[in-house]
N, C-alpha and C positions, 0 to 999 in steps of 0.2 A: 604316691607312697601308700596312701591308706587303703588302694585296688589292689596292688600287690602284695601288702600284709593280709589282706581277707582273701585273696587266694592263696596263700601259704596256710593261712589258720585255718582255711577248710580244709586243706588236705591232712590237717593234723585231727581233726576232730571226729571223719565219717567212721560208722563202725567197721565199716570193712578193711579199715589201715590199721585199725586196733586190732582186730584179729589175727590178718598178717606179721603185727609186730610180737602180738602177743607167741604165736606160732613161729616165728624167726626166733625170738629166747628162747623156745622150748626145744627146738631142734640146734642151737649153740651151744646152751648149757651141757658142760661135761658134768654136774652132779646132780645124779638119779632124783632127788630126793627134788631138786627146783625145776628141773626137765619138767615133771610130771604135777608140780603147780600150777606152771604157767600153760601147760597143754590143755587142763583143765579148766583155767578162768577162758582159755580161747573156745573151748566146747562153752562154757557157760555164756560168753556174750554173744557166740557167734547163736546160741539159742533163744535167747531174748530177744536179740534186733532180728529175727529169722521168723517169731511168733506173731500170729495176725492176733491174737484178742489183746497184748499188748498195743500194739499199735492201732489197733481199730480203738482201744479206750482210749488212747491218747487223743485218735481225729476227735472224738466225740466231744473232746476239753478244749481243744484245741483249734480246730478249724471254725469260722464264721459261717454261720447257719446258713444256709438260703435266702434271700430278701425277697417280700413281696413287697412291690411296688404299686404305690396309686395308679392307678390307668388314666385317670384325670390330672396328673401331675406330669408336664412336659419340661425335659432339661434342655439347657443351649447345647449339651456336650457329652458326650461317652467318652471316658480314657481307656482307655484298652494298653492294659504296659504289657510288654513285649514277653519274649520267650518260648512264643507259641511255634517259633521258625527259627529256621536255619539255614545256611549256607546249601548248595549244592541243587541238585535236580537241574531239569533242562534247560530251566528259566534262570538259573540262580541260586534258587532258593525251595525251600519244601517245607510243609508243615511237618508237626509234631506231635508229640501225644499231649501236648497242652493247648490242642489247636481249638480247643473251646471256648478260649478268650475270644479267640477270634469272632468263631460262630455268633456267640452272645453278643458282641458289638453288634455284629452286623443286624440282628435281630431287634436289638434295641432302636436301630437308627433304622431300620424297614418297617418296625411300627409305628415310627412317629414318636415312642416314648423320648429320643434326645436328634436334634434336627444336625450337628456335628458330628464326629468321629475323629477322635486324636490317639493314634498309635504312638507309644514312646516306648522308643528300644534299638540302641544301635548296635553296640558288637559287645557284649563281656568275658570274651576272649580273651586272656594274655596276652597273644601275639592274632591280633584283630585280623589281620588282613583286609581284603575290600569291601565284604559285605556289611551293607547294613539294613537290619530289618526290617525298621520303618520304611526305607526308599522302595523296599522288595514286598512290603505288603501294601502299599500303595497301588503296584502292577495290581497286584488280585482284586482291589477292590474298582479299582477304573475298568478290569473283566467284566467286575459285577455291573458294570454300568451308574456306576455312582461318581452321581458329578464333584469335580475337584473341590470343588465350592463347598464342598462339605465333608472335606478332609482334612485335616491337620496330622502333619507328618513331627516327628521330634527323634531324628535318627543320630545323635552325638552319645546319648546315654549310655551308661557301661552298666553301671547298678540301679536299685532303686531309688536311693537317696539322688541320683540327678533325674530318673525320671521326673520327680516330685521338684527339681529343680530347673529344670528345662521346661515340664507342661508347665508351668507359673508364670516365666517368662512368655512362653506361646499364648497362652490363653491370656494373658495380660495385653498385647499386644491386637488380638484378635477383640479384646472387649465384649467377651463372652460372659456372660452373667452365672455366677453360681447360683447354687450349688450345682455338682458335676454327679455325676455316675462314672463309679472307680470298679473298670473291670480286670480281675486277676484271678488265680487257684482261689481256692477254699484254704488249702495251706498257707499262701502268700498273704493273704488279705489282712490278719493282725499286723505280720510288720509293715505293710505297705500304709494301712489307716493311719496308723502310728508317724511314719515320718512326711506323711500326705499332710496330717494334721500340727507337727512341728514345720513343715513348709509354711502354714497357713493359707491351705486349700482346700474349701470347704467341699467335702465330697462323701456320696451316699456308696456306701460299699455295695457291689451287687457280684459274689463270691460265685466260682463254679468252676470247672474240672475235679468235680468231688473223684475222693478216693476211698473213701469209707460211706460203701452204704450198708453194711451189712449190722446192724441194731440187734440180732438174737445171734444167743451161742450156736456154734456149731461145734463138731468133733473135729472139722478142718482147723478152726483159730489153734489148736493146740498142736500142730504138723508144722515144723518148719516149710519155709515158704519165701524161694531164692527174691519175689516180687516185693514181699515186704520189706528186703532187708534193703533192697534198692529204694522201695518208698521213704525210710527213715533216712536215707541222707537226704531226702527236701526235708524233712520237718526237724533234724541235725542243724541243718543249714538253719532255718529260720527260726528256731530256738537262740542259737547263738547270738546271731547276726539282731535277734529283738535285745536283747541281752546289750549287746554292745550299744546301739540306738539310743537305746534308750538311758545308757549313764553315760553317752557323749553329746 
């Protein structure tokens, strides 16, 4: 019940359903005078969630910096939570523009910095169908020539709160010693630390598919800009969802 009320509350929260609705009153209203209210708060949000220096200040508040890590400091485990793939392509499945999780696992576990690799991520789909992404990024990594022995798969999960509740059960059972390296977005990485550390799974955040690198004004920040308003429904999304976490 609680996967299907969070995909109904996201669909009521992203800016781009506010603007449409906002824009649906404005073309129903038959009095001139609220027509041309409501057409105007839809020009005004749909400007706001459209502007990159708002949302470039917000990554700046908002996203988990970059970790530098001890080079002398080795973990039993990389978590790598899911989202970086999807359904489709010739094999199954295909990366995504969040396929940097990926990378950095894999990066982490080719320098020796964590001797495991546990992917958690199965379908958060409404209507799942058969994919799951852990089982499908499994194949790429056995590509990669990486022995099974240092894989841990956790493909039931829908959200992050069972990531954080299925890798516990895995890693509890594998007697894998913490602390872990918790790999996710730069956006993701407060709600994830957050119910990683309500799990009671002690893990060092190592943040990345940054979206905000851009630190000085430009004349662009103030141009609407179709990318940003799609970037704000992640950080919509994980505002809320920290929101909810954290008084349940």
């Amino acid at each position: 019940m609680y996967f299907i009320f969070s995909k109904i509350l996201l669909f009521l929260i992203l800016p781009i359903y506010w603007i449409i609705i906002l824009l649906v009153i404005a073309l129903v209203s038959k009095e001139r005078k609220r027509k041309r209210k409501f057409l105007i708060a839809a020009v005004i949000v749909f400007y706001l969630f459209s502007n990159p220096l708002l949302l470039n200040t917000f990554q700046r508040i908002w996203d988990v910096r970059a970790t530098t890590i001890n080079k002398a400091t080795k973990y039993s485990c990389v978590i790598v939570l899911g989202g970086f793939s999807s359904s489709g392509g010739q094999d199954g499945g295909h990366f995504n523009t969040a396929a940097d999780r990926f990378i950095q696992g894999i990066k982490l576990l080719a320098t020796k910095q964590a001797s495991h690799i546990l992917i958690s991520g199965g379908n958060g789909n409404l209507l799942p169908g058969g994919f799951r992404e852990a089982a499908w990024v499994k194949t790429q990594l056995t590509e990669l020539n990486i022995p099974d022995s240092l894989i841990l798969i956790e493909n039931n999960s829908k959200n992050t709160i069972e990531n954080a509740k299925f890798s516990k059960m895995l890693l509890s059972q594998t007697h894998l010693p913490p602390p872990y390296l918790l790999v996710t977005s730069a956006f993701h990485m407060r709600r994830s630390l957050m119910i990683f550390k309500k799990a009671g799974i002690d893990v060092v955040p190592y943040p990345c598919n940054f979206f905000g690198t851009n630190n000085h004004f430009v004349v662009s920040d103030f141009i609407p800009d179709s990318a940003t308003l799609f970037n704000w429904e992640s950080y919509t999304k994980e505002v809320v969802g920290y929101a909810v976490n954290y008084f349940k």
